[in-house]
Each structure stands twice: as C-alpha cells, then as structure tokens.
N, C-alpha and C positions, 0 to 999 in steps of 0.2 A: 895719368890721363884715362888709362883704361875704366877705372875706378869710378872717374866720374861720368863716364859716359854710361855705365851700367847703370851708376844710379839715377843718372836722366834717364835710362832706358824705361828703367821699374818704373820712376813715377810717372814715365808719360802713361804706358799702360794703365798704371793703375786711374789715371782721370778719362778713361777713354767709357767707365761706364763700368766695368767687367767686376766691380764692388757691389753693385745693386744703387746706385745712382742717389740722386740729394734723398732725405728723408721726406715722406710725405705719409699721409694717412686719407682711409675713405672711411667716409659712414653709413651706415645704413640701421632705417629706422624700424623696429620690429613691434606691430601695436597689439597690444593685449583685448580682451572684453574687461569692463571694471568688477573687478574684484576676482578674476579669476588665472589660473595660471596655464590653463590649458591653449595652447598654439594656437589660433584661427587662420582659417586663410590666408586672410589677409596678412598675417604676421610668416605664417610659410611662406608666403609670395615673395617678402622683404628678405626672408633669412636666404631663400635658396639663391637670389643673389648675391648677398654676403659669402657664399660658401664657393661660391662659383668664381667669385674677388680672389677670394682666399688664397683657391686651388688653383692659379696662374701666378706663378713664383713663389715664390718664399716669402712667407709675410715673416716680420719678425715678433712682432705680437698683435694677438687678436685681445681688448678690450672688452666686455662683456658690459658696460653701464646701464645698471637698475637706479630708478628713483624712487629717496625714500625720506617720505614726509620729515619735518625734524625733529617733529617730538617721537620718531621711531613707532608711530604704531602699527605701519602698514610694512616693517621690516622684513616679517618672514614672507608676505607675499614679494615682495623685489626677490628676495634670494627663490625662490622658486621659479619664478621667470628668470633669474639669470640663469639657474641653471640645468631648464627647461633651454632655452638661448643654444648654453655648452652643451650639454649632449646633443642634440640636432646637429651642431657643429662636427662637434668628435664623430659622431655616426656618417658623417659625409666625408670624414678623411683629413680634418684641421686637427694638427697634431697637440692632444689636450697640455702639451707640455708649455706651448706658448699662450693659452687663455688665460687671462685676469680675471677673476669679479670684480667688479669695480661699485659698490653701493655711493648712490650722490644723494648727499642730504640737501637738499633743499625747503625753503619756506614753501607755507600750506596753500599759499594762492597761486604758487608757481606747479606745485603737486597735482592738483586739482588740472591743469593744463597738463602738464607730459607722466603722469605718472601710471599713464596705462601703457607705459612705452619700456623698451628695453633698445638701448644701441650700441651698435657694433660698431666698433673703431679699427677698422684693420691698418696695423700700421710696416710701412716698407721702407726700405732704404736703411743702409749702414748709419752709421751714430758718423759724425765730420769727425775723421782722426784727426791729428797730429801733422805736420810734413817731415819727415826724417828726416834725424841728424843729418849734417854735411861728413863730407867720406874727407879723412885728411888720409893726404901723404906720406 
C-alpha cells in the first residue's frame, strides 16, 4: 500500500506543472533589407524580444528558420541571416547549445513574399512522457 501511494504521490506532483508544462512554442518575426544580411532595426526590435522570450525559463530549443528560394540561389544569403539571428542570440545569453538553423525551401512566388525574413521559434515545455509502470506487490 505504501508503495502505491508514493507513486500516486510522484505522479500527482509531477502534473502539478514542476516539468515545465504542455509543449508550446512562440515566434517571432525578424525582417531583413532585400538582399542584405546586416540587422536593421527593425529586425533588432523583433529579435531583442525573442531574446527577452528566451531568457524567462528554459526554452528547450530556439529555431532559427531562414527562407530559401528552391532552386537554392539566394542559399548563402539565408545562412547569413541565420546566423547573423544566432550570434545576436548567443551574445544576449541563449545558450548556442539549443539553436537549430533551420533553412525552408520554398517556391519563388512564396520567396518573393517572406524571404527577407528570418524566424525564431522558441519552443518550451517537456516532450508528453510516458505514465509509469504500475508498482506491483
């Protein structure tokens, strides 16, 4: 009996939150000038919120998604912006150990609309375990 009450104990605990809660994620949109990879304002505005997400718990991964045309021409600019993105990131204290790149190919008339962009996916919350074995007797 003791047995099972302990481990009703643990699992009530463990739903009370004290895991880091359901999974969810934020985004945040960080907009470039066309054809360049250096930060503007505007896109500092975006990130230092992103960094500010970040740095209130434990994210468990930061995302980094660049867009890139799908015949790959405009590929080394996305990896510049992303990782123009991550060092900004890492310089404010996100630990580079959790950053993705993440390159999204996508078609030329959707490129043309988000491809001066760079986004951040902060994502939080445990992965849904398991419920533990039952305790026998």
């Amino acid at each position: 009996m003791k047995r099972q009450l302990v481990a009703f104990l643990l699992l009530a605990l463990s739903a009370c939150g004290g895991g880091g809660g359901q999974p969810h994620s934020d985004y945040y949109v960080v907009s470039f000038e066309p054809g360049r990879s250096e930060l503007p304002a505007v896109g500092r505005t975006a990130l230092s919120y992103a960094t500010r997400d970040a740095d209130r718990g434990s994210p468990r991964m930061v995302a980094v998604k660049g867009y890139v045309p799908a015949d790959r021409s405009l590929a080394e600019l996305s990896e510049q912006r992303m990782k123009v993105v991550a060092d900004t990131l890492v310089e404010a204290g996100v630990a580079r150990s959790i950053i993705r790149l993440t390159p999204q190919s996508i078609p030329a008339e959707d490129y043309a609309r988000l491809g001066n962009a760079v986004v951040v996916q902060i994502e939080r919350g445990e992965p849904i375990a398991s419920p533990p074995a039952p305790v026998e007797e």
